[in-house]
BASE-345416 format. One line per 10 residues: number of its first residue (from 1); their letters; for each residue x, y, z of C-alpha. Coordinates in nm, 2 decimals, padded with zeros to 4 digits. Each point is the difference from the previous one (the first is absolute). Example, Ala and Ser with C-alpha at 12.3 -4.5 7.8 and 13.67 -1.06 7.14 Angstrom:
BEGIN
1) AS) 01.23/-00.45/00.78 ~ 00.14/00.34/-00.07
This chain:
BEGIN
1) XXXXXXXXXX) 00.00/00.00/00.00 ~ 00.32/00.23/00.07 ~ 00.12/-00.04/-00.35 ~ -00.32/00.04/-00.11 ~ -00.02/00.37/00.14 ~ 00.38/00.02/-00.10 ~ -00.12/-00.07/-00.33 ~ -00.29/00.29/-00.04 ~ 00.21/00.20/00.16 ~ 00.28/-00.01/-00.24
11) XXXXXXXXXX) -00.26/00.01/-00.28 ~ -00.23/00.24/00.11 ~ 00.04/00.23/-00.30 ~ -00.12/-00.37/-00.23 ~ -00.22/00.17/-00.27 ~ -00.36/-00.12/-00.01 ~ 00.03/-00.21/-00.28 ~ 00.35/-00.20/-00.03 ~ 00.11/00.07/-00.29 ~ 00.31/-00.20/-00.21
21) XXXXXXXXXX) 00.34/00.11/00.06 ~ 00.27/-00.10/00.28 ~ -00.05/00.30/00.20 ~ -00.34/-00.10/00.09 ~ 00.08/-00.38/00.04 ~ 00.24/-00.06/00.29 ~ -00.07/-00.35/-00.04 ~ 00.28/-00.04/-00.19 ~ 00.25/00.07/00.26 ~ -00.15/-00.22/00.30
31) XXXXXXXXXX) 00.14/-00.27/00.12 ~ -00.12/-00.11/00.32 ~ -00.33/-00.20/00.00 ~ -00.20/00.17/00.32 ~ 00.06/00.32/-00.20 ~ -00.10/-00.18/-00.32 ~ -00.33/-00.09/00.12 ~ -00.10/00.33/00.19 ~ 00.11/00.18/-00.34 ~ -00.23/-00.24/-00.18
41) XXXXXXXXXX) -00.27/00.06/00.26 ~ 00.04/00.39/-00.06 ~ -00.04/-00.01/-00.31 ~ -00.34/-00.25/00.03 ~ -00.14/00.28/00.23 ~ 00.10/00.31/-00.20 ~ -00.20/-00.15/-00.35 ~ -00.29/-00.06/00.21 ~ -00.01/00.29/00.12 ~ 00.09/00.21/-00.31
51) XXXXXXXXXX) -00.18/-00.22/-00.25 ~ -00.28/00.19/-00.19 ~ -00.23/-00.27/00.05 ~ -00.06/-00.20/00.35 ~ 00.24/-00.30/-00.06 ~ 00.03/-00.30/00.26 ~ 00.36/-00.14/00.14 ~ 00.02/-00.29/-00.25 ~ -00.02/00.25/-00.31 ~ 00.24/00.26/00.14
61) XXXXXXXXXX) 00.22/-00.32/00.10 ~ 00.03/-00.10/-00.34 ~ 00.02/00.31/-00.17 ~ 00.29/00.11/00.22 ~ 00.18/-00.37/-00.05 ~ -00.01/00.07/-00.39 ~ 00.14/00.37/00.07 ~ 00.27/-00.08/00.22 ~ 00.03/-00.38/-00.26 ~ 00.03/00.26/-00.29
71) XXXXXXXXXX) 00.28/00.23/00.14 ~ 00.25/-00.27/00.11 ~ 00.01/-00.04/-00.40 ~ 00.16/00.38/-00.05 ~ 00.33/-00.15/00.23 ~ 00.27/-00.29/-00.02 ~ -00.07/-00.32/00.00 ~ 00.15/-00.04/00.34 ~ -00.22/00.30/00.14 ~ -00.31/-00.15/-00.18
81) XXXXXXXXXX) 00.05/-00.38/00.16 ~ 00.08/00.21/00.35 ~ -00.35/00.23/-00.03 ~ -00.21/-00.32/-00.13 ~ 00.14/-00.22/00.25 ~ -00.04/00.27/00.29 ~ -00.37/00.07/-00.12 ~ -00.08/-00.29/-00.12 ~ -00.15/00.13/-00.33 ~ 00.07/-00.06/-00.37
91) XXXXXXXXXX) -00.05/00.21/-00.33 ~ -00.35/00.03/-00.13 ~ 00.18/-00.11/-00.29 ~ 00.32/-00.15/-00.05 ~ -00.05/-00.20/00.40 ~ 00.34/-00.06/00.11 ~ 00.26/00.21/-00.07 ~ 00.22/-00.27/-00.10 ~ -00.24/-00.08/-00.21 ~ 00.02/00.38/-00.20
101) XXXXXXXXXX) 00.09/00.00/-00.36 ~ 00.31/00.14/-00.08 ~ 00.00/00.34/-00.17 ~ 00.03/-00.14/-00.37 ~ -00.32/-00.26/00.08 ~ -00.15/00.29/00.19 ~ 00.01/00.21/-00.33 ~ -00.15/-00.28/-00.18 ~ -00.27/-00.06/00.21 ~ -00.06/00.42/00.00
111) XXXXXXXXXX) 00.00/-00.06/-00.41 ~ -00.30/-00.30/00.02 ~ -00.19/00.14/00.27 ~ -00.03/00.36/-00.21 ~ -00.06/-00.23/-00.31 ~ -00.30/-00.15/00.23 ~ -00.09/00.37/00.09 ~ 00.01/00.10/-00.38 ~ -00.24/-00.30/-00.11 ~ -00.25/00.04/00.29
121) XXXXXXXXXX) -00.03/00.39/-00.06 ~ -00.07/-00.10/-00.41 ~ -00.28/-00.25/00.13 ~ -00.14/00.28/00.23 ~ 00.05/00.22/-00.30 ~ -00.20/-00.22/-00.29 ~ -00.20/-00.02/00.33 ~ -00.09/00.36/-00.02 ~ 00.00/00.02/-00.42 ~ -00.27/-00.24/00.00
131) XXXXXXXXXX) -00.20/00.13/00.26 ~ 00.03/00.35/-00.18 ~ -00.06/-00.16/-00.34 ~ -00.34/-00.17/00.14 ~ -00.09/00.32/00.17 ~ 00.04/00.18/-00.32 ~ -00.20/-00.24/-00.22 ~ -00.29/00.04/00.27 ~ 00.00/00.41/-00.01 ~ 00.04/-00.07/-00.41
141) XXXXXXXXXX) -00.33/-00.27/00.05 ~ -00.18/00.26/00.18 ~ 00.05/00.31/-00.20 ~ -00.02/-00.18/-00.38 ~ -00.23/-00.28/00.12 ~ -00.20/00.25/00.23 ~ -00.01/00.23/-00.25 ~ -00.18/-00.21/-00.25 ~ -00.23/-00.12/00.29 ~ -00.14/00.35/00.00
151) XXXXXXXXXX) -00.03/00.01/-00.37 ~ -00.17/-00.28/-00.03 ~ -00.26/00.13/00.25 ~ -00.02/00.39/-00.13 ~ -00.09/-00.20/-00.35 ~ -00.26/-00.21/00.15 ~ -00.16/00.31/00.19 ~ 00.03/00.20/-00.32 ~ -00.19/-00.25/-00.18 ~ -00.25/-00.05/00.28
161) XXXXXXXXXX) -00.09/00.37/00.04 ~ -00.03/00.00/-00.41 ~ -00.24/-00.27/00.02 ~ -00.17/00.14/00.27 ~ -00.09/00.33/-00.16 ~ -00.09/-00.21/-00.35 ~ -00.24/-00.14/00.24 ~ -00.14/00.25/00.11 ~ -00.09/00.17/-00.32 ~ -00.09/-00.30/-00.17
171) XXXXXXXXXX) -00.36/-00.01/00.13 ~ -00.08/00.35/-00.14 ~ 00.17/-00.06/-00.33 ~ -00.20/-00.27/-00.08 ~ -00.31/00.27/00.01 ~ 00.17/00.24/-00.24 ~ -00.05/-00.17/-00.34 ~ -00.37/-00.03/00.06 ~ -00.01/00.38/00.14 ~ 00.16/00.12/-00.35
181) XXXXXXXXXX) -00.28/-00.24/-00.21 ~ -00.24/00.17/00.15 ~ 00.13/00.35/00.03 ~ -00.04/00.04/00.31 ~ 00.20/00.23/00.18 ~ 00.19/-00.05/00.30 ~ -00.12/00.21/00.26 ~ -00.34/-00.15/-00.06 ~ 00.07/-00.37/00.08 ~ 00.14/-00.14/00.32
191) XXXXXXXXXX) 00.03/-00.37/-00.04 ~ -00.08/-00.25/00.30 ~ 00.35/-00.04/00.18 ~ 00.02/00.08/00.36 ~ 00.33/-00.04/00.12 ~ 00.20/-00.26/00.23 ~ 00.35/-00.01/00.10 ~ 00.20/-00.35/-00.01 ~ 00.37/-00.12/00.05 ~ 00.17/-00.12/-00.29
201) XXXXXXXXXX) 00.33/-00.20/00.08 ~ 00.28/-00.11/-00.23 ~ 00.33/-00.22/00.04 ~ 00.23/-00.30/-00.04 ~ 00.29/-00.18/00.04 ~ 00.37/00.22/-00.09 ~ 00.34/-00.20/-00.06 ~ 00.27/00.17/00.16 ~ 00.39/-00.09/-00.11 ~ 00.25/00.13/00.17
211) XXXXXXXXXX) -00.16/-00.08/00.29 ~ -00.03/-00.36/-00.09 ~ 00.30/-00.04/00.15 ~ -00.10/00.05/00.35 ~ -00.29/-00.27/-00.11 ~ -00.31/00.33/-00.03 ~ -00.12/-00.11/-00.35 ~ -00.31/00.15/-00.02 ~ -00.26/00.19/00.20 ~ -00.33/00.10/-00.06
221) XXXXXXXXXX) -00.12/00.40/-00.14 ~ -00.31/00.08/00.09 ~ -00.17/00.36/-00.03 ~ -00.36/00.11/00.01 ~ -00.22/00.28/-00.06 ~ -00.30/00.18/00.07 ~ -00.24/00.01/-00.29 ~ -00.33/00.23/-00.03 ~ -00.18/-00.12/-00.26 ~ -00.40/00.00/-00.13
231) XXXXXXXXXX) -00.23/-00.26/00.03 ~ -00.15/-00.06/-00.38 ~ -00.21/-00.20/-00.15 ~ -00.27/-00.08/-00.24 ~ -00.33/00.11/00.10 ~ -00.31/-00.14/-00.24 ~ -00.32/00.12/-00.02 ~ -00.27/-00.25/-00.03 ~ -00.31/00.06/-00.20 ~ -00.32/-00.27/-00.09
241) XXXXXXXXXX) 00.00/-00.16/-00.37 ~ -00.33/00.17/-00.05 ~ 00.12/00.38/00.10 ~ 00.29/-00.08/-00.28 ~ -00.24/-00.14/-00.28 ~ -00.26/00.26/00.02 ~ 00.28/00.24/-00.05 ~ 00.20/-00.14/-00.28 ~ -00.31/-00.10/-00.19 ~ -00.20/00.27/00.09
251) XXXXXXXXXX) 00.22/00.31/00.07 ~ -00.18/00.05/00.32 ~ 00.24/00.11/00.29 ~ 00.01/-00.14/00.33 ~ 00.09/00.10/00.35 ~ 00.29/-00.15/00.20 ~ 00.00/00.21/00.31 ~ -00.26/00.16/00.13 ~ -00.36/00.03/-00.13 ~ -00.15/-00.24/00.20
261) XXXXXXXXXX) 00.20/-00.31/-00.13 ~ 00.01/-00.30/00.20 ~ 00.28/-00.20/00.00 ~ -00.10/-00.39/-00.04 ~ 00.18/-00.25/00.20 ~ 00.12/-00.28/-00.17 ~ 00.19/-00.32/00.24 ~ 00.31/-00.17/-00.14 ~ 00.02/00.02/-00.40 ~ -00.30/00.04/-00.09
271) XXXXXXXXXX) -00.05/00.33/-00.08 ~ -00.06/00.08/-00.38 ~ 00.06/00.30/-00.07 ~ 00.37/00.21/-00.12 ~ 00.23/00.17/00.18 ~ 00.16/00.34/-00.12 ~ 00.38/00.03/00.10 ~ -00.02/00.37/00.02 ~ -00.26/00.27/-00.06 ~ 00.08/00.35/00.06
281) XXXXXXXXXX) -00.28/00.23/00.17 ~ 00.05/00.36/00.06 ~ -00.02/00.10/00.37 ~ -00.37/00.11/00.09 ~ -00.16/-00.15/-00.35 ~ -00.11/-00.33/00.10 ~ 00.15/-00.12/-00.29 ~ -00.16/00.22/-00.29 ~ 00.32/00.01/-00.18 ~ 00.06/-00.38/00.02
291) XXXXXXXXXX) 00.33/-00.10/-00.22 ~ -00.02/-00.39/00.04 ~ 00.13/-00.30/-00.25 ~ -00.16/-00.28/-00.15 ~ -00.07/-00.24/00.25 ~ -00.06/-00.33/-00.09 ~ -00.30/-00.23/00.10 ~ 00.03/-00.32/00.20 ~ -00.15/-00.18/-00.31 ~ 00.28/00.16/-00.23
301) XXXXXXXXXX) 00.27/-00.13/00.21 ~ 00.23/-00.28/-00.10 ~ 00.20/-00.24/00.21 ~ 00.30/00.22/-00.11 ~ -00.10/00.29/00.25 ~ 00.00/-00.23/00.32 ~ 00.39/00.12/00.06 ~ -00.12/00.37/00.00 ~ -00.32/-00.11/00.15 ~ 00.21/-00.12/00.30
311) XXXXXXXXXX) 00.22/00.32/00.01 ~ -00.27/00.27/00.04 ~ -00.13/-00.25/00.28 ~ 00.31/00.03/00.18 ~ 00.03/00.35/-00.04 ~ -00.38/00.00/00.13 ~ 00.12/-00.22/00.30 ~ 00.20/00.29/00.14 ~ 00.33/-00.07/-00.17 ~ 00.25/00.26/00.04
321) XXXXXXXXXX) 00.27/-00.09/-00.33 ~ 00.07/00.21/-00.21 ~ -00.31/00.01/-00.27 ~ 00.01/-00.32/-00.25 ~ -00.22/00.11/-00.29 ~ 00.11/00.41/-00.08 ~ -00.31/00.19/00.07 ~ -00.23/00.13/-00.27 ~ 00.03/-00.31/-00.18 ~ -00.26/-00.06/-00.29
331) XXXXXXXXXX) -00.09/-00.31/00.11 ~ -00.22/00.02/00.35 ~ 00.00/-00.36/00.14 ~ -00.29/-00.18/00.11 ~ 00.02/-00.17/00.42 ~ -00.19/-00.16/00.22 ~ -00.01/00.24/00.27 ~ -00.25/00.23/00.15 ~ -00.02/00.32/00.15 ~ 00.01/-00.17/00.33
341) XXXXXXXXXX) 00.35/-00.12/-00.09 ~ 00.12/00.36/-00.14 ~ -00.07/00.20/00.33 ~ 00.15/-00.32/00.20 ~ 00.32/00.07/-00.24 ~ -00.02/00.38/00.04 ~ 00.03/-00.04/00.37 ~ 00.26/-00.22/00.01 ~ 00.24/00.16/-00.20 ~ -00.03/00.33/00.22
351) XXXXXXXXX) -00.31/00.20/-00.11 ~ -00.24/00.08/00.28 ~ -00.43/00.01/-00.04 ~ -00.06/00.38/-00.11 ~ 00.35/00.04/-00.21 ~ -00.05/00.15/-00.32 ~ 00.11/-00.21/-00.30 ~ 00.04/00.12/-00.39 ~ -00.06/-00.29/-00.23
């Protein structure tokens, strides 16, 4: 315990950290084993004590066995074997001093451990090359690949919104022709089209290439749109065989609003009169300037009308496509469907009992 205190006395200016060099390792000139061992356990306590993190005996143990190990390698041989013997430690590398390479095999081993230092800083370095290379292709992937993702998508939402306004108008350009046949003018005629709003989607499946090397080959584009567009349809008028006949054979007129006229039901198909596909009346007239086509009787019809037959009935049924047969045609079609079923249709497509309809 006295040489102990003889010991921190004479090294009471010891840095906090023992740094290499002789003037900080007295060690080397010890030679008496008590002393030996209190050194040892002097330097034990001062890395505990100055370590930087909390360290426990065995670790500052070792760690000053290696230091003091590594020094006796700077002296002679005969010093070395003295301190190792003394201390009982070796060199963290070479062990034994008699077992240290002689300055020509200690060059060589210096040449193959910096060849071993050169080839594992070129396998960090291809390392790091590939990691940048892969990180490059992925910020190439996203800008090139990404970039076509949203140009795949603007196209699809350009060609939605196109169809959505051709949609919207096509309803009242199917009214035009028969407006100019009849010379009417426009700001006399409203046709039947309330309208409804509805969201049209759009999308598929886009290949992807440079990112195909990450294993992203596709991924779906999808874009939508809200569309306004007007209901539209075919709206017939349905008059008796016998109103028609008295006035193509006779030239008598007859009323199809107003004046007292009844409408007849007639259930399922059997009603036999013909249907007008559009008749213009001016507003307030009750029809006194009627502009109508040719209808044709249910007696006049052939087997070949049944496909347009069908089509008015579906428009009748509250259908709300675009219209099938263009409005004004010259050929009114004949149905079985009654009044009953018209206002059914009219209130199912939107309209509302007391709405004011041009036909």
């Amino acid at each position: 315990m006295n040489i102990l205190k003889k010991l921190k006395y004479r090294f009471k200016k010891l840095p906090k950290v023992i740094t290499i060099g002789e003037k900080y390792n007295p060690a080397m000139k010890i030679t008496d084993p008590e002393e030996a061992k209190a050194y040892f356990e002097l330097c034990v306590q001062h890395c505990m004590k100055y370590s930087d993190k909390p360290m426990d005996r065995e670790e500052a143990e070792r760690i000053q066995s290696a230091n003091i190990g590594y020094y006796a390698g700077y002296y002679d041989r005969e010093t070395g074997r003295r301190v190792q013997k003394l201390f009982g430690v070796v060199h963290p590398i070479f062990g034994k001093v008699d077992d240290y390479p002689t300055p020509e095999r200690a060059f060589v081993m210096g040449q193959a451990m910096g060849e071993k230092l050169k080839k594992d800083n070129k396998g960090q370095a291809l390392i790091l090359f590939a990691a940048f290379l892969l990180i490059t292709l992925a910020a190439a992937a996203f800008v090139l690949d990404g970039g076509a993702y949203v140009m795949h998508w603007q196209s699809l939402q350009v060609d939605l919104d196109i169809a959505c306004v051709a949609a919207g108008t096509l309803g009242e350009g199917a009214f035009q022709p028969s407006l100019d046949a009849n010379s009417v003018i426009e700001t006399a005629y409203l046709y039947n089209a309330p309208d409804y709003t509805y969201i049209a989607e759009a999308g598929g499946d886009h290949e992807f290439y440079l990112a195909q090397f990450m294993g992203i080959r596709s991924m779906n584009v999808s874009t939508e749109t809200r569309c306004l567009r007007a209901k539209s349809g075919i709206l017939p008028i349905a008059v008796q065989e016998s109103w028609y006949l008295e006035s193509h054979e006779n030239g008598n007129e007859y009323s199809i609003l107003g004046d007292g006229v009844e409408a007849e039901y007639a259930p399922d198909h059997s009603f036999s009169g013909a249907l007008y596909s559009h008749i213009w009346c001016a507003d307030g007239a009750d029809c006194e300037s009627r502009q109508y086509h040719e209808p044709v009787t249910e007696e006049q019809a052939t087997s070949s009308c049944q496909p347009d037959k069908d089509i008015v009935e579906e428009n009748m049924e509250g259908s709300i496509e675009p219209v099938y047969i263009p409005v004004g045609t010259t050929v009114p079609h004949v149905s079985g469907v009654s009044n009953n079923k018209l206002v059914k249709a009219l209130k199912r497509g939107g309209w509302q009992i007391g709405d004011h309809l041009y036909v």
